[in-house]
C-alpha positions in Angstrom: 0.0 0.0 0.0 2.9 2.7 1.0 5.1 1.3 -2.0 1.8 2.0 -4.6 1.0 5.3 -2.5 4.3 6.8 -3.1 4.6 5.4 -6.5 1.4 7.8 -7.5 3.0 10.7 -6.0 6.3 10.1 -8.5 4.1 10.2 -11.1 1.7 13.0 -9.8 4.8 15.0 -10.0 6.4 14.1 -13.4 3.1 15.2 -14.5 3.2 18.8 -12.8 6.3 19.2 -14.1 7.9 19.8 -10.4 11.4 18.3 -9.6 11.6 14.9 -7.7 13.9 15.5 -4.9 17.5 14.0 -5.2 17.5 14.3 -8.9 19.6 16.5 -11.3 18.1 18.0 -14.0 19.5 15.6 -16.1 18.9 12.1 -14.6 17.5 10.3 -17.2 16.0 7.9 -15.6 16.4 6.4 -11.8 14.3 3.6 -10.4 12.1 2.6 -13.2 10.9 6.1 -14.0 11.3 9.0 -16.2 11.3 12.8 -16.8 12.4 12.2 -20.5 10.5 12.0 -23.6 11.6 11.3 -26.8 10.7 13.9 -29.4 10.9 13.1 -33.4 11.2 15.8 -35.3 8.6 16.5 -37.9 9.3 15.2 -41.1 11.2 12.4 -39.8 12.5 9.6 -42.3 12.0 5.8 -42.2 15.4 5.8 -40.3 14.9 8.6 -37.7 11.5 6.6 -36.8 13.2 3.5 -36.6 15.7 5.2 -34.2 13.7 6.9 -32.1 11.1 3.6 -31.7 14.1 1.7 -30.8 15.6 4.2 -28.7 12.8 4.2 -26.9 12.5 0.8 -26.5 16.3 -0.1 -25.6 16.3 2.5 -22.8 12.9 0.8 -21.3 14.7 -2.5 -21.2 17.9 -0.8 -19.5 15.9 0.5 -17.0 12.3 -0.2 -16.8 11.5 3.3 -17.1 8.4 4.2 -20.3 10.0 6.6 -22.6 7.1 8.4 -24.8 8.0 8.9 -28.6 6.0 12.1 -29.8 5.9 15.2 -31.9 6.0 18.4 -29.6 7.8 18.6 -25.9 5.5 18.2 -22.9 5.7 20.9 -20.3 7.9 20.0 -17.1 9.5 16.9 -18.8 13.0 16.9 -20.7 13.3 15.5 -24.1 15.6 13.6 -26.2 15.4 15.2 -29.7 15.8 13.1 -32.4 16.5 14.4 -36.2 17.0 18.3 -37.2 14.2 20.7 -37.6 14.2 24.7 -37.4 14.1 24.0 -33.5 17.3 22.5 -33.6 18.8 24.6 -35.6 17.2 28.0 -33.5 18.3 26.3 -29.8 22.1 25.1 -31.1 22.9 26.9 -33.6 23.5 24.5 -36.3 23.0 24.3 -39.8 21.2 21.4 -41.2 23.1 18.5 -42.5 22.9 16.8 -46.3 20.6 14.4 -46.1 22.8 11.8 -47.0 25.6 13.0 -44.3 25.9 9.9 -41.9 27.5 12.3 -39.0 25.8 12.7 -36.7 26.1 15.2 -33.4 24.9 14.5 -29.5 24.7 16.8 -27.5 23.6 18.4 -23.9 21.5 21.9 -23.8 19.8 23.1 -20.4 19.4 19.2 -19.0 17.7 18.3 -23.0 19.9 15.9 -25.5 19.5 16.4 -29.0 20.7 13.9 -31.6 20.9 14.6 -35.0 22.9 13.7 -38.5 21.7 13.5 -42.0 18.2 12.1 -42.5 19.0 9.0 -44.5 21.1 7.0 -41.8 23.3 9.8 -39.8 20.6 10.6 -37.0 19.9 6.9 -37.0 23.9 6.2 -36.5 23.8 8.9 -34.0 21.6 7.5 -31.8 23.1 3.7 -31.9 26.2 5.2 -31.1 24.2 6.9 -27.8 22.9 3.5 -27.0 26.8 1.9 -27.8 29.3 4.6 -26.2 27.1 5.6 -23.0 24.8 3.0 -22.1 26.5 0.1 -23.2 24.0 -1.7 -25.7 25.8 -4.4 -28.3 25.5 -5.7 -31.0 27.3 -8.3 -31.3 26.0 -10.8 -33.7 22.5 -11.2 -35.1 20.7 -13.3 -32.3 22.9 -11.8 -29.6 22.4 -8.2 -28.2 23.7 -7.4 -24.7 21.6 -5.0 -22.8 22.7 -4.1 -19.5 20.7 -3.5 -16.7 21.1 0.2 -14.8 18.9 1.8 -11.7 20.2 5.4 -12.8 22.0 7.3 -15.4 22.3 10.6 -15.7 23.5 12.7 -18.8 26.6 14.5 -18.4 27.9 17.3 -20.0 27.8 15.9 -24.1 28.3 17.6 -27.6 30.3 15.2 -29.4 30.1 14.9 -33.3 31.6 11.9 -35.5 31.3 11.0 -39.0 32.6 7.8 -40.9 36.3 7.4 -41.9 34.7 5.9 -44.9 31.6 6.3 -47.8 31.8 3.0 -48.0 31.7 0.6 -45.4 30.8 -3.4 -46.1 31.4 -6.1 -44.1 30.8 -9.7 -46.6 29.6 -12.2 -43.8 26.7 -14.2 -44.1 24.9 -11.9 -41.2 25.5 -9.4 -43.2 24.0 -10.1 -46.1 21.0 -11.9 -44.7 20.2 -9.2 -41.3 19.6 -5.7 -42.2 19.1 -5.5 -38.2 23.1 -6.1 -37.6 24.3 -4.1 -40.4 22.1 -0.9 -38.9 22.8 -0.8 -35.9 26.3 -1.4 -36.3 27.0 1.4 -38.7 27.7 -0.7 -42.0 26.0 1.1 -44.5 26.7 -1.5 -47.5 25.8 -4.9 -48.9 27.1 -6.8 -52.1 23.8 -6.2 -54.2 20.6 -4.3 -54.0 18.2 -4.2 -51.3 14.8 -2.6 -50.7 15.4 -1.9 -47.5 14.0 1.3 -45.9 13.8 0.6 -42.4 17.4 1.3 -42.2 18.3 4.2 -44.5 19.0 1.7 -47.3 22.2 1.0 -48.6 25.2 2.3 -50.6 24.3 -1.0 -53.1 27.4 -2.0 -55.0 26.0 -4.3 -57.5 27.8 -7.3 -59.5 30.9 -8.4 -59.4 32.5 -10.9 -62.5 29.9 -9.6 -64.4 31.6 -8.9 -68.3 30.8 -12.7 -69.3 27.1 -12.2 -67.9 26.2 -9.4 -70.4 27.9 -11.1 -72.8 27.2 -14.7 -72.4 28.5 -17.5 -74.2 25.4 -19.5 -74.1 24.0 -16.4 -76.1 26.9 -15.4 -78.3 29.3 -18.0 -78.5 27.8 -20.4 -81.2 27.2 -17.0 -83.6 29.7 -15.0 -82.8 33.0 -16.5 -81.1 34.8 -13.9 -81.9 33.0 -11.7 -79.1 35.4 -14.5 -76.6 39.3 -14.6 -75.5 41.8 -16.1 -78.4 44.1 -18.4 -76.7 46.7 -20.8 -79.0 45.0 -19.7 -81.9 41.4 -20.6 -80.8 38.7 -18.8 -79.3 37.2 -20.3 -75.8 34.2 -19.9 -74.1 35.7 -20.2 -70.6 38.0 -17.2 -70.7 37.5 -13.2 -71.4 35.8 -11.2 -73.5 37.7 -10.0 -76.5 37.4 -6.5 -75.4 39.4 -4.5 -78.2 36.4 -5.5 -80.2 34.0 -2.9 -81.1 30.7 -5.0 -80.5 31.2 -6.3 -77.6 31.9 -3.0 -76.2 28.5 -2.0 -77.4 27.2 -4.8 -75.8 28.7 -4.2 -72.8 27.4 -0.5 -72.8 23.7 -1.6 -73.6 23.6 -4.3 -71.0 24.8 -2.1 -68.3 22.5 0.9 -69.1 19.8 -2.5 -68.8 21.0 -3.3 -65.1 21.4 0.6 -64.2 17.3 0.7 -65.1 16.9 -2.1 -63.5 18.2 -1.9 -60.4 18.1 2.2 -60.0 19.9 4.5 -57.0 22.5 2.1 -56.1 26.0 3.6 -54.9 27.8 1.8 -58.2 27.4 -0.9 -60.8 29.9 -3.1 -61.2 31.3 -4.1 -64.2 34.8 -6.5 -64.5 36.1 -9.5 -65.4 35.4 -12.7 -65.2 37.2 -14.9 -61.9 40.3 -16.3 -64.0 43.6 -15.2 -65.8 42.7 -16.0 -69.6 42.8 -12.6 -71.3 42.2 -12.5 -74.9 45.1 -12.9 -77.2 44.6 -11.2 -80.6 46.5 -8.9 -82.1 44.2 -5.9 -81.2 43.9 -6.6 -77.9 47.9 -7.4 -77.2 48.2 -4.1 -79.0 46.4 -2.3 -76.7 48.2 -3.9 -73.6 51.6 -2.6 -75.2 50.1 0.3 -75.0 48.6 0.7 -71.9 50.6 -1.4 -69.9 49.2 -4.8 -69.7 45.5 -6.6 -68.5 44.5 -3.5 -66.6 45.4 -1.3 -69.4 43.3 -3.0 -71.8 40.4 -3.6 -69.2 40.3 0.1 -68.3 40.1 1.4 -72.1 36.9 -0.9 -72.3 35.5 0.6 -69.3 35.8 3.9 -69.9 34.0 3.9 -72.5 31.4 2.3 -70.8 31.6 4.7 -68.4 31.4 7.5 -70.8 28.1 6.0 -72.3 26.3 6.0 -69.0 27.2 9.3 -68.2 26.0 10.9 -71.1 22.0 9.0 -69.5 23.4 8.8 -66.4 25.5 11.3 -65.1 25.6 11.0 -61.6 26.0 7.1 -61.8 29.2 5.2 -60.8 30.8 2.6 -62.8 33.1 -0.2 -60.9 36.0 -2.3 -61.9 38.1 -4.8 -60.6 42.0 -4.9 -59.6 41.8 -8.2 -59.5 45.1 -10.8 -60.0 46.0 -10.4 -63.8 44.8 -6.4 -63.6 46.1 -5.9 -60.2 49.1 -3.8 -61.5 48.0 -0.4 -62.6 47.9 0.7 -66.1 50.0 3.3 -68.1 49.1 6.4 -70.4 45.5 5.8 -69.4 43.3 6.9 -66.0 40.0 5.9 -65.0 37.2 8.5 -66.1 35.8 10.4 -63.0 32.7 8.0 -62.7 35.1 4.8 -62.3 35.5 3.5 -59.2 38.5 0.8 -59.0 37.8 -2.1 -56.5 41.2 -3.0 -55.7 41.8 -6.8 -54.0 44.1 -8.4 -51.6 43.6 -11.5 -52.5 47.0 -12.7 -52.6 48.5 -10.8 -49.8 49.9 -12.3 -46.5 46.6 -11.4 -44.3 48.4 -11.9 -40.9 50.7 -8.8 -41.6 49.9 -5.7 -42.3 50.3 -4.4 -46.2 53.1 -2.2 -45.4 55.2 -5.4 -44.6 57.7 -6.0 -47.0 55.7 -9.4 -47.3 53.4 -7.6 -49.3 55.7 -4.9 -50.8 54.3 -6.2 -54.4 50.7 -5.2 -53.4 51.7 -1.8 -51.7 53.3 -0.4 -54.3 50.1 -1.6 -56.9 47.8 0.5 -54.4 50.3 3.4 -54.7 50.0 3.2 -58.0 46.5 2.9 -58.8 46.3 6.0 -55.7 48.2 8.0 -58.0 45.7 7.4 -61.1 42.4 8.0 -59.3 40.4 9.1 -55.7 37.7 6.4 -56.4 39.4 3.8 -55.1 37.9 1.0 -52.5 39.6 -2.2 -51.3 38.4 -5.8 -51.5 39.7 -7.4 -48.3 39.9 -11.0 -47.8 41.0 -11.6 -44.0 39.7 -15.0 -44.2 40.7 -18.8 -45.3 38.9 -19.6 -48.5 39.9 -23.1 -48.6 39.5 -23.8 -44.9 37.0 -21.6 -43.3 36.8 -23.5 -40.2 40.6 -23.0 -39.8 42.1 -20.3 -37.6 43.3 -17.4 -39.6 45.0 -14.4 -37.3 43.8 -11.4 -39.3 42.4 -8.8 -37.1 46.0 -6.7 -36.0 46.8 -6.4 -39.5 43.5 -5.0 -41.1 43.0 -2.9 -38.3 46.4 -1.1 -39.5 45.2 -1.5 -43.1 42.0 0.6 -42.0 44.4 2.8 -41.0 46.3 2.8 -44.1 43.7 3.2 -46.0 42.0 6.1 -44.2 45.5 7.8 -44.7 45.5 7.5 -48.2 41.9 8.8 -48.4 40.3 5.8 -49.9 36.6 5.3 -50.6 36.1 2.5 -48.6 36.6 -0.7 -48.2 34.5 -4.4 -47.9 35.6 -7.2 -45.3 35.2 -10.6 -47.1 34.3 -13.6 -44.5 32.0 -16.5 -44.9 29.0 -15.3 -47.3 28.1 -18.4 -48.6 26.8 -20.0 -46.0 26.9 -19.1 -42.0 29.5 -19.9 -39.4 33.3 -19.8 -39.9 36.4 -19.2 -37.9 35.6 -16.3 -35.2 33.1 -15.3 -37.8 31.2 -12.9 -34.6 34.4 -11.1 -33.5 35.9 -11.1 -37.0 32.2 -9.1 -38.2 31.8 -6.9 -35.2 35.4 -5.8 -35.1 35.8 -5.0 -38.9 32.5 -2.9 -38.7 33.3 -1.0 -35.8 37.0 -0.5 -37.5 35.5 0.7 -40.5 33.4 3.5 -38.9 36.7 4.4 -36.8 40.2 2.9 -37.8 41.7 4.5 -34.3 39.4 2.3 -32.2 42.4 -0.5 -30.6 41.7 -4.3 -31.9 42.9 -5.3 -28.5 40.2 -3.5 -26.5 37.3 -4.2 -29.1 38.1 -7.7 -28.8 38.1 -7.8 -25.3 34.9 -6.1 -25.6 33.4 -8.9 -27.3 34.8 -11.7 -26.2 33.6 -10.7 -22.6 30.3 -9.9 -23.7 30.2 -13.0 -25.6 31.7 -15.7 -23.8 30.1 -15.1 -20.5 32.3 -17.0 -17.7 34.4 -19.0 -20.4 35.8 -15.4 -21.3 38.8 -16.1 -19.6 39.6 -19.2 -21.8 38.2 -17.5 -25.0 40.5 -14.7 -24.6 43.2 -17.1 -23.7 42.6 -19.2 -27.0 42.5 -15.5 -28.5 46.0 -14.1 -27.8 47.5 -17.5 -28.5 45.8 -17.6 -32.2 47.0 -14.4 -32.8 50.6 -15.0 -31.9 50.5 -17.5 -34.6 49.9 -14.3 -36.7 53.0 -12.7 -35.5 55.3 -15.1 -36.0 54.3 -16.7 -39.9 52.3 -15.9 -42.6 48.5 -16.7 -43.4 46.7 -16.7 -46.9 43.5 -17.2 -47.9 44.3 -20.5 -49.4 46.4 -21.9 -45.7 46.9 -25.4 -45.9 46.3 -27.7 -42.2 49.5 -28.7 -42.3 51.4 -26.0 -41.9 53.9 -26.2 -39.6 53.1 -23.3 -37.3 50.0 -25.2 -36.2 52.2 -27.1 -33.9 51.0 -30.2 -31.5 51.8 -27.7 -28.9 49.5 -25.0 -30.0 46.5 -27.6 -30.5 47.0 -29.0 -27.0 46.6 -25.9 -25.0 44.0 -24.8 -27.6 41.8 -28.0 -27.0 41.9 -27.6 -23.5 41.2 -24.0 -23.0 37.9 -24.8 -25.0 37.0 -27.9 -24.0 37.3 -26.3 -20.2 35.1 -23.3 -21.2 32.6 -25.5 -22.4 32.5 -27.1 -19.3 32.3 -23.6 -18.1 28.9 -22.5 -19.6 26.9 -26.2 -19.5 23.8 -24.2 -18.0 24.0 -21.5 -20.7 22.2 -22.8 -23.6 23.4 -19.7 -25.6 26.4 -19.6 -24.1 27.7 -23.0 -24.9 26.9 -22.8 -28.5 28.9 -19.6 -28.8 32.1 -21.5 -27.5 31.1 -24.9 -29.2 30.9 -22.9 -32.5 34.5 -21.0 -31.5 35.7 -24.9 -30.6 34.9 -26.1 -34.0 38.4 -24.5 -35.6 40.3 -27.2 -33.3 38.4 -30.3 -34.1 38.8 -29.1 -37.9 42.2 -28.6 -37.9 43.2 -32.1 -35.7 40.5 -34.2 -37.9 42.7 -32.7 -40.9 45.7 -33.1 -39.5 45.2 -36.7 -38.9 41.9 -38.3 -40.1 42.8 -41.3 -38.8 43.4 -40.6 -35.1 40.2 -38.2 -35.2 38.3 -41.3 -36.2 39.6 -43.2 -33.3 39.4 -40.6 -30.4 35.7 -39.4 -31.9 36.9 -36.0 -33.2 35.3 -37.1 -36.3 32.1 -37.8 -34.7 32.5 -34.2 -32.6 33.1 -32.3 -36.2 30.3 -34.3 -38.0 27.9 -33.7 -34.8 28.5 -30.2 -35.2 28.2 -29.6 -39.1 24.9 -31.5 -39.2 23.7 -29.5 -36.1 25.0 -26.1 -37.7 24.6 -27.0 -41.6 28.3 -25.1 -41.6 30.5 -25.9 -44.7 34.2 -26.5 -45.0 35.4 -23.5 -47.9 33.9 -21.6 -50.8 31.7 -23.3 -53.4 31.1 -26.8 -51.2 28.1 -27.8 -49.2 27.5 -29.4 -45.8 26.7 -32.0 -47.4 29.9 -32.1 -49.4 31.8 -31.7 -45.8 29.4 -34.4 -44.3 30.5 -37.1 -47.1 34.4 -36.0 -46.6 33.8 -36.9 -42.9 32.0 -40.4 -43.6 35.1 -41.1 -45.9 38.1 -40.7 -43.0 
């Protein structure tokens, strides 16, 4: 009776407007209640309501207090103000941001807190990053968010403003292609493809990759007209490259990409590049036009500008992308991309467990150097992950945080994280996600601290033994060299290492047996072991039931061993050992 008694009289007061005694002016919230509302500014975009829904709703799980989304301020209560409006502009001082601006600004006025960015994702970003940097809220992967509990916070003195290090920001895991939810909240504004997604802000859609031999197919062309296809020995193939120096299949090229630009409209760029292998066309008129412009990527970059220069004579505010990719990796000479090229430059055969100023991967360096000095449209295709073994570890995360770094430096575009897309799971695939997009919003951030962020967040009490397993994975990294195509046996995956790896999981298992969730996050994170001894020796994980653990798991998980091969496929290569 007292409790409900004096419970009416908080509320009799919030309503009067009159303080509650013991509270600053800006306590947010104490105890289950309020003085806050939330305010969206009128006009708000799909985003800003998004935000300020959520933001309502995250705060009311932190602390059990109701925080009211509406239109105008009630009398007596602070506000959080969410988006810019005259109001905001009047009471700070601030000019309105573009709408596509993803900055954003928080900040404390008279006890009130006002976030606002640009209207297509920055006010959204601004108030994730509220939710992130002050009350703790993660994301961490898509079915786990920590949301810590708190009996009081109160606002302190705030007017902090950030904006990406990068237009660009993509991070190629399976989450991310399949959870707009993850990629919102934690700031990646990209996907490979095109999306209708609103909720969000939408995307910066970079669409197609490989996509030359898909205009101009051979199942189409190739009877009719082989000559549209690579010359190699003195025969034309249909497995190779187009023969670009010919004039038809440049008009082809130009017609079908006008086609996908109507078709799939407002995306950030449309790719078009060559097809995934090394067999370039070997006629006279296209090894003429290597001579001249200094090899594959000369000859590829002459085609594609005049792409380019087709769509923006419909187009003009349309981007057109290319590959650095192996053969075309090296920049051209006497030629530069048009102003509406962007160049998607790949590290797919650099040394991913040191950074690309190592002399390691001198050959690589001086190619982005290069291709820096040709163009400012330039984004990077990073594969920090083992292709051929994607259960396998793979000590990446030191080196493309000073990559980021790099690459912010140089001024680059952007860049896109390649994991496991095909299918979900992989090596450390949470950490590896979460990191890379919180890196790509801020290169500065320290991969040591974000990943003892996460791992304590995600590991519960077998965060001492994941962090363990951790640093001794990525000393691997400092010592020898990791490529996306790693074999098991490699020597620096010693009988020593395995040992003290297997028992530092197998013990935080034991760890988290009442934690449902829990356990699957380390039994997913154990995984990489049982892999690598099952490969190792087949044999011997037959006998000891390593085999059985591996093939438990990849029917319980449907994960899949490396690029283009299906559980199944794995399942079958298990059941032969």
């Amino acid at each position: 009776m007292a409790y409900n008694f004096l419970r009416k009289i908080v509320f009799s007061v919030l309503l009067t407007g009159l303080p509650i005694v013991g509270w600053s002016a800006s306590t947010l919230f104490r105890n289950g209640v309020t003085n806050y509302n939330i305010i969206l500014c009128p006009g708000a975009s799909a985003s800003e309501t998004t935000a300020a829904t959520e933001l309502a709703d995250y705060l009311n799980q932190i602390s059990g207090a109701r925080f009211a989304v509406q239109s105008q301020p009630t009398k007596g209560h602070n506000y959080i103000y969410i988006g810019y409006d005259s109001f905001v502009g009047r009471t700070l001082g601030a000019r309105q941001p573009a709408d596509g601006d993803e900055g954003f600004r928080i900040v404390t006025r008279n006890g009130n807190l006002f976030i606002y960015g640009g209207r297509t994702r920055g006010t959204m970003y601004g108030v994730y990053r509220f939710l992130d940097e002050q009350l703790g809220v993660r994301w961490y992967a898509k079915d786990f968010v920590r949301v810590p509990k708190r009996k009081t916070f109160t606002l302190g003195n705030i007017d902090e403003s950030q904006s990406p290090a990068f237009p660009y920001r993509c991070v190629l895991y399976y989450t991310s292609l399949h959870n707009i939810d993850w990629n919102g909240h934690n700031l990646v504004n990209s996907i490979m493809g095109t999306s209708g997604e609103t909720k969000y802000g939408g995307y910066q859609g970079y669409v197609g990759v490989h996509t030359m031999t898909s205009f101009v197919s051979k199942d189409k062309y190739f009877k009719s007209h082989p000559e549209y296809f690579a010359l190699r020995d003195g025969k034309r193939i249909d497995n190779g490259q187009l023969c670009l120096s010919n004039p038809n299949v440049v008009k082809l090229l130009i017609a079908s990409t006008l086609d996908y630009i109507k078709q799939y409209p407002g995306c950030w760029c449309y790719s078009v590049s060559q097809d995934d292998n090394v067999l370039f066309c070997q006629c006279k008129k296209c090894t003429a036009l290597e001579k001249k412009y200094g090899g594959h990527s000369g000859l590829l970059l002459w085609a594609v500008n005049q792409i380019a220069d087709a769509v923006k004579a419909k187009y003009p505010d349309v981007m057109i992308g290319t590959l650095a990719y192996h053969a075309t990796q090296t920049p051209p000479k006497n030629i530069v991309p048009r102003p509406n090229v962007k160049i998607r430059l790949c590290t797919v055969e650099c040394c991913m467990s040191r950074p690309l100023t190592d002399k390691v991967n001198a050959t690589f360096y001086n190619d982005l150097m290069g291709w820096k000095k040709l163009t400012n449209n330039l984004v990077i295709w990073a594969y920090p992950t083992n292709f051929y073994h994607y259960l396998m570890p793979f000590p990446a995360m030191d080196s493309e945080a000073e990559n980021m770094r790099l690459y912010r430096k140089l001024n680059l575009q952007g860049c896109m994280e390649m994991g496991q897309y095909d299918a979900y799971g992989g090596e450390f695939f949470e950490l590896k996600q979460w990191m890379f997009a919180k890196l790509l919003w801020n290169p500065s951030d320290n991969p040591d601290s974000l990943a003892h962020d996460f791992i304590y967040g995600f590991y519960g009490k077998a965060a001492d033994n994941v962090m363990q397993y951790y640093n001794l994975t990525k000393q691997l990294g400092e010592k020898d060299l990791f490529y996306f195509e790693t074999r098991y046996d490699t020597p620096f995956y010693t009988d020593d290492y395995l040992k003290t790896s297997r028992r530092l999981l197998d013990d935080a298992l034991e760890k988290v047996k009442g934690n449902a969730t829990i356990y699957s996050n380390v039994e997913k994170l154990r995984v990489s072991i049982l892999y690598l001894q099952s490969m190792r020796n087949p044999a011997a994980a037959v006998a000891d039931g390593d085999a059985a653990l591996l093939k438990q798991f990849v029917n319980k998980y449907k994960w899949e061993e490396r690029e283009g091969r299906s559980y199944t496929e794995f399942i079958n290569k298990i059941n032969g050992w």
